[in-house]
Every structure is written in structure tokens, then in C-alpha cells.
LUMTI-171404 format. One line per 2 residues: their letters; for each residue x, y, z of C-alpha. Coordinates in steps of 0.02 Angstrom, whole numbers, plus 50000, padded with zeros to 5 digits. Layout:
! LUMTI-171404
A	X,Y,Z | ...
This chain:
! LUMTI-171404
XX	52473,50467,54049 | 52393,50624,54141
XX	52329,50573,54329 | 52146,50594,54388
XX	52111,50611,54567 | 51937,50559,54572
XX	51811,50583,54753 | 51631,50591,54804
XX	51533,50608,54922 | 51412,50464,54944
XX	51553,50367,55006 | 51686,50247,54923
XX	51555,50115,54880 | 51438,50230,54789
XX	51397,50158,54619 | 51445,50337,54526
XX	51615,50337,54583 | 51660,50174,54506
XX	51575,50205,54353 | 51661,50396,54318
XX	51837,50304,54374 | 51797,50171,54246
XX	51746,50287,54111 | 51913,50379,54139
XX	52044,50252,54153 | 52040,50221,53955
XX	52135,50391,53942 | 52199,50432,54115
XX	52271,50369,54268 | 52154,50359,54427
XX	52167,50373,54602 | 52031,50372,54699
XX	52003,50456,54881 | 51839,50446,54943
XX	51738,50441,55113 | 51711,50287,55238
XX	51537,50338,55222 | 51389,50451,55167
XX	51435,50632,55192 | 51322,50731,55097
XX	51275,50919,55138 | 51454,50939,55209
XX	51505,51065,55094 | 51682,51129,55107
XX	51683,51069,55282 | 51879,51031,55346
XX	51892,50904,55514 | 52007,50985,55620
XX	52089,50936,55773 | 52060,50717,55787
XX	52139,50580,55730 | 52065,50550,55545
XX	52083,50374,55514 | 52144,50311,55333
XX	52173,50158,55222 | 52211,50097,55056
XX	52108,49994,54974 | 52187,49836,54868
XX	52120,49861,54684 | 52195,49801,54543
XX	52156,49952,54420 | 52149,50098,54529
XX	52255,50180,54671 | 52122,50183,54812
XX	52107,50273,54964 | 51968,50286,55114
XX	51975,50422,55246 | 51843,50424,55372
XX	51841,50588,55344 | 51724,50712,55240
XX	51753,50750,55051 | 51875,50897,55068
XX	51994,50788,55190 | 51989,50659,55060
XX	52046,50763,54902 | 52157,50887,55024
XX	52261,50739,55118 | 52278,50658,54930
XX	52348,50816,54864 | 52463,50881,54996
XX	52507,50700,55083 | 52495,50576,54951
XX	52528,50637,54763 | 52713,50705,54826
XX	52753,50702,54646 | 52607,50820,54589
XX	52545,50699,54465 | 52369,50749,54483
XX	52316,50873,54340 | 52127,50869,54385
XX	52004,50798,54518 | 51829,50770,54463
XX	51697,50725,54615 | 51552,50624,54584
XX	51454,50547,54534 | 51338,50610,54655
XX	51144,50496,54683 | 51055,50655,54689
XX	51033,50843,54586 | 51159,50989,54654
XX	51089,51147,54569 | 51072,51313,54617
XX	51115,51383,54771 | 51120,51193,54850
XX	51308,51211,54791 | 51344,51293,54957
XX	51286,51107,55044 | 51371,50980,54920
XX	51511,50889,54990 | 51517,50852,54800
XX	51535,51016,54767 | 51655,51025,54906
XX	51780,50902,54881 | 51801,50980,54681
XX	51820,51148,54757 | 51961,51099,54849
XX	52055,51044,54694 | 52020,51194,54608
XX	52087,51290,54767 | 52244,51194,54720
XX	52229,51278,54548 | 52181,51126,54444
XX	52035,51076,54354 | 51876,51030,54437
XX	51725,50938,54402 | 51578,50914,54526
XX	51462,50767,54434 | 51283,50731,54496
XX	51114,50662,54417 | 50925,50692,54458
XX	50894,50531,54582 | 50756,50495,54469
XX	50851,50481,54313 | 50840,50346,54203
XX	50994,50377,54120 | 51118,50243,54210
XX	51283,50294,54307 | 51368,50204,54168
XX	51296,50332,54035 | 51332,50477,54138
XX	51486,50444,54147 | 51546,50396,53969
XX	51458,50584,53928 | 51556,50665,54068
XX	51736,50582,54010 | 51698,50637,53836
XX	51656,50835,53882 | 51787,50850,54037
XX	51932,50772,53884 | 51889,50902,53770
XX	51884,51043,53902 | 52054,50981,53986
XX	52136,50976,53821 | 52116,51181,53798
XX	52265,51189,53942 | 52149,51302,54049
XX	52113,51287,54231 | 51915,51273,54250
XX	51776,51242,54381 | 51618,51160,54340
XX	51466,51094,54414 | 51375,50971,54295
XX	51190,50890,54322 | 51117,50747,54208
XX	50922,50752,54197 | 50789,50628,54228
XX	50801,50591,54037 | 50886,50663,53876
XX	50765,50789,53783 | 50823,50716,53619
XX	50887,50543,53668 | 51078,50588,53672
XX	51174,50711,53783 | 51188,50897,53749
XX	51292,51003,53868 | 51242,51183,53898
XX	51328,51305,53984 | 51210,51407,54117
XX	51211,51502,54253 | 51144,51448,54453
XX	50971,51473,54494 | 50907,51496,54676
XX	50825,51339,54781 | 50747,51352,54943
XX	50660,51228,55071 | 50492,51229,55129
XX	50564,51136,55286 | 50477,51044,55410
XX	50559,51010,55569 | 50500,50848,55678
XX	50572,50861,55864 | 50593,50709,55962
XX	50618,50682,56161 | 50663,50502,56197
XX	50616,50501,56395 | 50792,50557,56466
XX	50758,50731,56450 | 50858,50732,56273
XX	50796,50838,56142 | 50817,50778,55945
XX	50739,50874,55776 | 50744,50822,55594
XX	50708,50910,55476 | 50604,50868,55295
XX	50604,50992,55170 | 50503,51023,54998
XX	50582,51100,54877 | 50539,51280,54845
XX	50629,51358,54697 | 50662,51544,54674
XX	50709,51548,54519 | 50695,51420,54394
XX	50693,51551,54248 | 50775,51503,54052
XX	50966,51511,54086 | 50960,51419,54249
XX	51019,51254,54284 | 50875,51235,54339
XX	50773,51261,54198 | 50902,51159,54095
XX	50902,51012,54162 | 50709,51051,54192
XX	50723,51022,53989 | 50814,50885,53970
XX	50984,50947,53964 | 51145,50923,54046
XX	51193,51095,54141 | 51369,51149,54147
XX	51380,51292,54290 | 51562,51379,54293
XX	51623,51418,54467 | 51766,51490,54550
XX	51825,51539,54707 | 51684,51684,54749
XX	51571,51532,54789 | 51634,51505,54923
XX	51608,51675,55005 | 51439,51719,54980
């Protein structure tokens, strides 16, 4: 049975994970490596010179890991320290409480962590649904093993990034394959001094978006679709 090395980036209790590892284990192995905790908006980003503290986690179906760590040291310590036997044919990262479309791609530690399997040149999924949606984790991911089985079975190395809508246009999933569209923030940034001469800011942002034209994935999930964006390793130098 092929091996699945599944991650995220809400952390290794986020409800997503458990339901796309769940979804998958009728037809593949799974091992999961995911965050401690929440690390969203850390992109590709690598921790480099500390101690990164790891442990595995006793579960009966799956192989589990936690690194306290962000996305990309979860699935790149799996690959290159764990999986010495380079079982894993695939690593699909999600899925994510929250839309990653457009140019937030460049953000997503969902994003991320897929990316660095790809990098490893094996197929890639980054998952993620509108936080509004009312179609369950549990849907999501039944769709998502059913499309990523019949891509992986064509024997070709791929790269997506998938979002599930508020709602299904015509009450079951259809996949469409679209390009990125641009987002932007309208952000708001709320400073802070807490009386010892320290200086914080937050920022709140609205979204703004560029464009949300037809082909977008965007606009797609805009309609009620799920968008299927193909990336590859120019993303990550723009």
C-alpha cells in the first residue's frame, strides 16, 4: 500500500487534518507530521539554528509525529530523517480552517509545508476551505481523496492548491482547474505601548481583491466550485 505523508498548518489537533488522514487511510498508508501549534502565514519558512523539539504521538491507525516547529520542518525532518526507506509517494497539507487563494499562497504555511514535498519531487496537495463553509471537514475530505486518487494514479508528479467554497453551486463537488488571482489587504495597523517604553502593532486587514475575474480561483470558488490551482517551483520566487 502506497504511503501518504499528510501535514498542516493549524497544528496537529486541527479538525481537517484528522478528517483528510481518515478519508485516506481506506487506500493508503498515513503518517502524519504536523505542528505543536497554530502556524499560519509561515509560508515556506525553515527554523534554523535551535533545538526543534519532537515527539511521536501513540495512535493506533496512524504513524504520528509533532515538531514544535513550522510546517516545512514538519514535512522536511519526515522526509529526510524519518521515512529512511522513501516510502512516501505524496504529501498532501491540510485541511486548512480558512481560504488560501490567490497571491495569499506566498503566506500559507499550508501552502508551505506541500511545497516542500514537491521540492522533493513528489506529489503535492495544499487543501483549505472558506471558514464560512458549510460543507463539513468530513465532506471535504472524502471529495479531496477521490480527485487526488485519480490524479496520483496518472504516474505524474503534480502541485496543486485546492479551495472548497462556502457551499456547492449544484449540491455535489465539481473540481475546476484555474489559474491564481491577486488579493490584497486594506490593513489596519493598531500600535500598543504597555508603560515600559515597549512598542507592540497588530495589524487587521480587509480584504481587497485585485482580480477576481472568470478563470480565477477566486471567482471559482466565488461560484460555488472547488478550484484546483497548479503550481510549481516559480512560486516560490516571485
Amino acid at each position: 500500500m502506497k504511503k501518504i505523508l499528510i501535514s498542516n498548518d493549524d497544528g496537529i489537533d486541527g479538525a481537517g487534518l484528522w478528517a483528510i488522514a481518515n478519508a485516506l487511510r481506506k487506500n493508503f498508508e498515513v503518517a502524519i507530521a504536523a505542528p505543536m501549534r497554530q502556524q499560519s502565514g509561515m509560508a515556506h519558512a525553515l527554523t534554523l539554528g535551535k533545538k526543534i523539539e519532537y515527539k511521536r504521538i501513540d495512535n493506533f491507525d496512524f504513524e504520528t509525529w509533532t515538531v514544535d516547529g513550522t510546517p516545512t520542518d514538519c514535512v522536511k525532518f519526515y522526509l529526510e530523517a524519518l521515512d529512511v526507506d522513501k516510502k512516501i509517494c505524496a504529501v498532501i497539507s491540510g485541511i486548512n480552517h480558512g481560504a488560501n487563494l490567490a497571491t495569499d499562497v506566498l503566506y500559507s504555511g499550508t501552502v508551505g509545508a506541500a511545497l516542500e514535498g514537491y521540492l522533493h519531487e513528489i506529489p503535492a496537495l495544499a487543501v483549505s476551505i472558506d471558514i464560512h463553509s458549510e460543507i463539513t471537514f468530513e465532506q471535504a475530505a472524502f471529495e479531496t481523496e477521490k480527485y487526488f486518487s485519480a490524479q496520483f494514479a496518472r504516474g505524474e508528479n503534480f502541485f496543486y492548491n485546492i479551495n472548497f467554497p462556502k457551499k456547492f453551486r449544484a449540491g455535489y463537488a465539481e473540481f475546476q482547474q484555474v489559474r491564481l488571482g491577486k488579493r490584497d489587504y486594506l490593513n489596519a495597523f493598531i500600535t500598543h505601548e504597555n508603560g515600559d517604553g515597549r512598542n507592540f502593532f497588530e495589524v487587521r486587514g480587509k480584504i481587497f481583491d485585485i482580480d477576481d475575474s472568470e478563470g480565477t480561483d477566486i471567482h471559482t470558488v466565488n461560484q460555488g466550485l472547488i478550484s484546483v490551482t497548479p503550481l510549481n517551483w516559480k512560486i516560490a520566487n516571485l
